[in-house]
N, C-alpha and C positions, 0 to 999 in steps of 0.2 A: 067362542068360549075358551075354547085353548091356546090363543092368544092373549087372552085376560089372564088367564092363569099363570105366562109367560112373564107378563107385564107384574104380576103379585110376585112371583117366587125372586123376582130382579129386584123389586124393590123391597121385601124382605132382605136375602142378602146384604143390600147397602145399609138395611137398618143396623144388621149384625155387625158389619163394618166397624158402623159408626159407634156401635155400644162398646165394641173391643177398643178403640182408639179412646174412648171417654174412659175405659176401666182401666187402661194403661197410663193414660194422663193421670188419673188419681193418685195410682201407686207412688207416681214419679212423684208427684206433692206431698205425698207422705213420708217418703223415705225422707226428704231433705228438711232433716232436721238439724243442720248445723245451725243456722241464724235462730231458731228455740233456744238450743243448747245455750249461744252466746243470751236472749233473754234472760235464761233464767241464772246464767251467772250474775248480770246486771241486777235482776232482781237480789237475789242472795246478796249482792253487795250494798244495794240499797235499805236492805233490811237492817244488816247490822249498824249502818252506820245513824240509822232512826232510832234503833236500839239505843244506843250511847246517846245521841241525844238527848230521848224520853229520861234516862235515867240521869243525866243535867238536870235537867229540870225537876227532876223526881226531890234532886240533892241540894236543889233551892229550895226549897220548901222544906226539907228535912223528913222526906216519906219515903217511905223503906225503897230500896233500890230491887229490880227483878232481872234477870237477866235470861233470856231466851237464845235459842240456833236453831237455825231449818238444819234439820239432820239429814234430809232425802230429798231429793226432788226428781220425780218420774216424768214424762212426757211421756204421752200417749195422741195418736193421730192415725184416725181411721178415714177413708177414701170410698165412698159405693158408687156406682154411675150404673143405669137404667135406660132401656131405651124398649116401648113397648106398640106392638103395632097392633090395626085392627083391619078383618078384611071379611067380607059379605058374598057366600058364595051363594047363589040360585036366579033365579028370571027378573030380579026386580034389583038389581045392581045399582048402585048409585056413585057417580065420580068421586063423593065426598066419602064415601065408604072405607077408603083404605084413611088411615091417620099415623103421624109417628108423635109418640109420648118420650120424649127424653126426659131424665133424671139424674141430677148428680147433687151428692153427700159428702160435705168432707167438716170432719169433727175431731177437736184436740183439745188440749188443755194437762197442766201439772197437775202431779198429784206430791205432796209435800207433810212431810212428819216436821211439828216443832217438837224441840225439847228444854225442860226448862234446866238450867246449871244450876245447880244447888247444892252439887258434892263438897265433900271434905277437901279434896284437892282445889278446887274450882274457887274456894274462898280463901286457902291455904296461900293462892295464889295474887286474889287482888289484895291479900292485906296485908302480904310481905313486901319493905322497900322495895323499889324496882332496883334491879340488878345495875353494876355499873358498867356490864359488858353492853348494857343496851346504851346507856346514855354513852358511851363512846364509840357504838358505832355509828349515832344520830350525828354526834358533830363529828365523825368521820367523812359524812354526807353534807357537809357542810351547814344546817343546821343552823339558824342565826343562835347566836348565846345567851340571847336578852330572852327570846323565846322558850329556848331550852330548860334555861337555869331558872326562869321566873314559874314555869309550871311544875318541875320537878323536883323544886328545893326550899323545902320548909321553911326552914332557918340555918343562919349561921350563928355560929356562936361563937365570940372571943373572946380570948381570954385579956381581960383589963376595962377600961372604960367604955369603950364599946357596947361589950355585953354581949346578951342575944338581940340578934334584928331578925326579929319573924316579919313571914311572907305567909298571912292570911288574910292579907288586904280587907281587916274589919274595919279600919279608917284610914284616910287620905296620910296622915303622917306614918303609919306602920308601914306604910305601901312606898312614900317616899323613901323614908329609911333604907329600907331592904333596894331599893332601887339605887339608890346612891352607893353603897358598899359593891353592888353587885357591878354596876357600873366603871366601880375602880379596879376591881379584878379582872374583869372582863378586858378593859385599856391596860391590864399590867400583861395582857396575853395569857391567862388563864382558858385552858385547854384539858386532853384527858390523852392518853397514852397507855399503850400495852405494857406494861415493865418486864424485864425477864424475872422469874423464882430467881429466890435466892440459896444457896448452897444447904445442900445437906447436910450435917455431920462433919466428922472433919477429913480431912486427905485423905486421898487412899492411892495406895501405892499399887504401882504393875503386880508386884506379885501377891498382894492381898487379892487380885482381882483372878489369880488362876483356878480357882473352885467355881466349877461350871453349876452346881449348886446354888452360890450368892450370885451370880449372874443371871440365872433364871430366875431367884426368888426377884432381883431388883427390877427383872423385866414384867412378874409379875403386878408389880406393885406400877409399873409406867414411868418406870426411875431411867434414867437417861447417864449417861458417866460421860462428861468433857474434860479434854488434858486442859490443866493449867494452863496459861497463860504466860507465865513467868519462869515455874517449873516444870522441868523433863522428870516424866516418868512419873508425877503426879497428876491423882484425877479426883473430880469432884461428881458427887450425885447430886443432880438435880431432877427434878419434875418437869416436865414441860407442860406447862401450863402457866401462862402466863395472863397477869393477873391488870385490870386497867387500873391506871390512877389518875388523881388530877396531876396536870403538872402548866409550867407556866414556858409559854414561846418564849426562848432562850434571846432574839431576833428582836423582840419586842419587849421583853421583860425589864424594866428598872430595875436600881436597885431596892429599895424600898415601895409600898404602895399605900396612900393614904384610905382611910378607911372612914375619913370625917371627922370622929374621937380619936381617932389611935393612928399611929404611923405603924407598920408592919414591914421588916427587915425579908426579903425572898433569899432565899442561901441558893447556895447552887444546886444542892443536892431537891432544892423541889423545880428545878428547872428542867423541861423535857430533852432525853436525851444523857442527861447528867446522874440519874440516879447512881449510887452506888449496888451493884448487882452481884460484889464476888464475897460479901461475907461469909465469913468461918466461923461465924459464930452459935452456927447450930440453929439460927431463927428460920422459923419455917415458913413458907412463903403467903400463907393466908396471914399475916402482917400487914403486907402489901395492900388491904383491901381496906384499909382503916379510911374512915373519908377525912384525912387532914387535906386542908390546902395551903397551909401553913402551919409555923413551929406555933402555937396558941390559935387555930383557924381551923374548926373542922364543920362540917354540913349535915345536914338531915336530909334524907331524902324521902321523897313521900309513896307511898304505894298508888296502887291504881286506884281503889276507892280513894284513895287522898285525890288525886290529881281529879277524880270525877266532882268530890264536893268542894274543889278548888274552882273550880269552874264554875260550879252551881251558884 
């Protein structure tokens, strides 16, 4: 008997053992949550990009657009492991008597908030043109132009026979048009560029500048003062903030560029690199932001609901 009991309390132990090493395995599968983590960014990425599509298609059809974000995504991952034994003590013992029961649990899953966008800012946002700081960083990145310019630009509009050549591809000839014109600009090296602000106000001289008063107020304001160029001792205020424009590969640029109806003259001043940047004339540097791309040549640009029911 007291050998039996020897032979139980050993093999008990090894059950304990082996419940510790299953409860410890768990843990360890529970913590590593890195490759979740990576799901569920994958997932969140797949979400929105379904998002934009659904609402393509929403904007073929002409049915109201919605627009949704997972705001949260939790991960949760619990681990149990069990290990249970049985054992028969008195005069009628049987070999089969002792038994081990293992058990292991392991349970996860996100937990995720939608929300829908439907604020004042959120629509403030897809219905204003897209900005031009964007479209010059896209063909900063090289960006084909045919791509660029054909999703992002309404129309151009010239001034003379030309006209307006819209880009809302409702017929095969609209769609040529705007293709053709776009095509010639694009071969004339039609591009976009940072330009510097242009000059504040007029001259200002060393010793206007010794009132540490208007030097904080201009520092207040993000006003910047550069010595002339030409003149000592004279300085100019400017903004630093500079502003993108279209301009044309100087490298690549004609001088003129056909447009189909109209021939169009390119000056140098819309040639990148060549703007003029040191006027005194008091013009303030949101000028700069006008969409000409020529002297009689300026562009629409479309917002992001434009560019989704462009697609649609």
């Amino acid at each position: 008997m007291q050998r039996f009991l020897v032979r139980q309390l050993s093999f008990t132990r090894r059950c304990v053992a082996l419940a510790a090493a299953i409860w410890l395995s768990g843990c360890a599968l529970a913590d590593q949550f890195g490759t979740r983590a990576v799901t569920y960014n994958i997932e969140s990425e797949t979400a929105r990009d379904q998002n934009i599509i659904l609402n393509v298609i929403r904007a073929a059809y002409r049915k109201p657009m919605q627009f949704t974000d997972v705001g949260t995504a939790s991960g949760t991952a619990t681990a149990t492991g069990t290990v249970g034994s049985s054992l028969l003590i008195g005069p009628h013992q049987s070999a089969s008597a002792s038994s081990l029961s293992p058990g292991f649990t392991f349970a996860g899953g996100p937990t995720f908030t939608m929300s829908t966008l439907d604020t004042k800012e959120f629509y403030a946002g897809i219905l204003s043109p897209i900005d031009k700081s964007l479209i010059n960083y896209y063909a900063s990145i090289r960006i084909p132009g045919q791509v660029l310019y054909t999703m992002l630009v309404s129309e151009i509009d010239v001034d003379g026979p030309a006209g307006n050549v819209l880009n809302h591809a409702t017929t095969q000839d609209e769609w040529n048009s705007f293709q053709q014109v776009l095509n010639a600009l694009l071969d004339a090296g039609l591009t976009t560029e940072l330009r510097d602000p242009e000059y504040y106000g007029p001259e200002l001289s060393a010793r206007s500048l010794s009132d540490p008063a208007k030097l904080a107020a201009l520092a207040k304001e993000k006003i910047d003062l550069v010595p002339d160029k030409s003149a000592k001792s004279v300085w100019h205020a400017v903004k630093d903030d500079p502003k993108p424009s279209f301009c044309f590969d100087p490298k690549t640029a004609p001088k003129t560029v056909d447009l189909g109806k109209q021939i169009i003259r390119i000056p140098d001043s819309a040639l990148c690199g060549q703007h003029e940047s040191t006027k005194k004339s008091g013009v303030r540097p949101e000028t700069l932001t006008s969409k000409t791309l020529l002297p009689g040549v300026t562009v629409k640009i479309r917002s992001i609901e434009g560019v989704i029911y462009f697609l649609g």
